[in-house]
C-alpha positions in Angstrom: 139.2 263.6 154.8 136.5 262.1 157.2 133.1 261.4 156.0 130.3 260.3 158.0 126.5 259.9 157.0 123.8 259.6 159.6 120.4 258.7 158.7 117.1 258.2 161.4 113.7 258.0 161.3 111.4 260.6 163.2 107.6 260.5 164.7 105.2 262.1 162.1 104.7 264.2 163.8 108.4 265.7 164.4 108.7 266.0 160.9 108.7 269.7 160.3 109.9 270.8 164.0 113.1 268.8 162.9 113.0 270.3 159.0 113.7 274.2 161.1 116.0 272.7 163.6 118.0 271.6 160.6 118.0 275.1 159.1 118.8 276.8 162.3 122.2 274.5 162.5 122.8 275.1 158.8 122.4 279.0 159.0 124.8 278.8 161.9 127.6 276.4 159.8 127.2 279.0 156.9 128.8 281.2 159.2 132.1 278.9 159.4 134.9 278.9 156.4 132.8 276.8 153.9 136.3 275.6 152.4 137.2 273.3 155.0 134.0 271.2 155.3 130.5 270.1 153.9 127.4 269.3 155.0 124.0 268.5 153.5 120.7 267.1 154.4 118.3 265.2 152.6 114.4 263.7 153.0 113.6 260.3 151.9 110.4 259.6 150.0 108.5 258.7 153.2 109.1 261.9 154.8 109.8 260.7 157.8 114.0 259.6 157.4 116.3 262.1 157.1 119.9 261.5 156.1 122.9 263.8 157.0 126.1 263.6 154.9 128.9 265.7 156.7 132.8 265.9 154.5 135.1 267.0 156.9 138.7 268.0 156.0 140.3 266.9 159.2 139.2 266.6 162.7 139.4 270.0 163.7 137.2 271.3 161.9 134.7 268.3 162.7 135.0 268.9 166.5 134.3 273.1 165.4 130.7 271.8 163.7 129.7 269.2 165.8 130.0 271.4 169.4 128.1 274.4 167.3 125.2 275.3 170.4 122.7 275.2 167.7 123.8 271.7 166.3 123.9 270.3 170.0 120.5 271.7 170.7 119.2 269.8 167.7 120.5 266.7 168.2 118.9 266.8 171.8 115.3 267.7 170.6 115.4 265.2 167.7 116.3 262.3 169.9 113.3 263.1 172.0 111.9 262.3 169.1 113.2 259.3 167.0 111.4 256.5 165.6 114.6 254.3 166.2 118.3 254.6 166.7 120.1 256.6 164.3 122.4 254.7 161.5 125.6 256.2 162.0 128.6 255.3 158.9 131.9 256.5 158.9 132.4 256.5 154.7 135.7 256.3 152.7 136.6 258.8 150.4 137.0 257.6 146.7 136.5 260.8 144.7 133.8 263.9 143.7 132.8 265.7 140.2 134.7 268.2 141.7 137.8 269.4 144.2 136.4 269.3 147.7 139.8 270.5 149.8 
């Protein structure tokens, strides 16, 4: 399983532009077979950091979600846009409440 969680901090401004470019990507991964990955998005309490947690089964299906137009186009706009460099961790998988894969 690869794991990855990216967090970054937009301009104030950017904050709800990037809040619909993450639901157009999500839409478009709802589309793909929801059993061989996950990915969720969360706002911190300042509004302004967002942090992406993406559970991938193996690499294929990671290449599949991250080349999605819509993703790609996202990722563009929201680096226009950044406050500073995005934190990007590759995690290690210990365990979940439930079977992921």
């Amino acid at each position: 399983m690869i794991v990855v969680q990216v967090s970054y901090t937009v301009e104030a401004g950017y904050v709800n532009t990037n809040k619909e470019m993450i639901q157009n990507f999500l839409t478009d991964f709802k589309k793909l077979d929801s059993t061989q990955f996950v990915y969720s998005v969360h706002q911190s309490e300042n509004d302004n950091t967002f942090v992406h947690i993406s559970q991938y089964k193996n690499k294929d299906i990671q290449q599949v979600v991250l080349n999605m137009p819509s993703f790609l186009h996202f990722q563009q706009e929201r680096d226009k846009n950044l406050s500073s460099d995005p934190k990007i961790e590759v995690l290690r998988y210990i365990g979940a409440s439930r079977e992921l894969f």
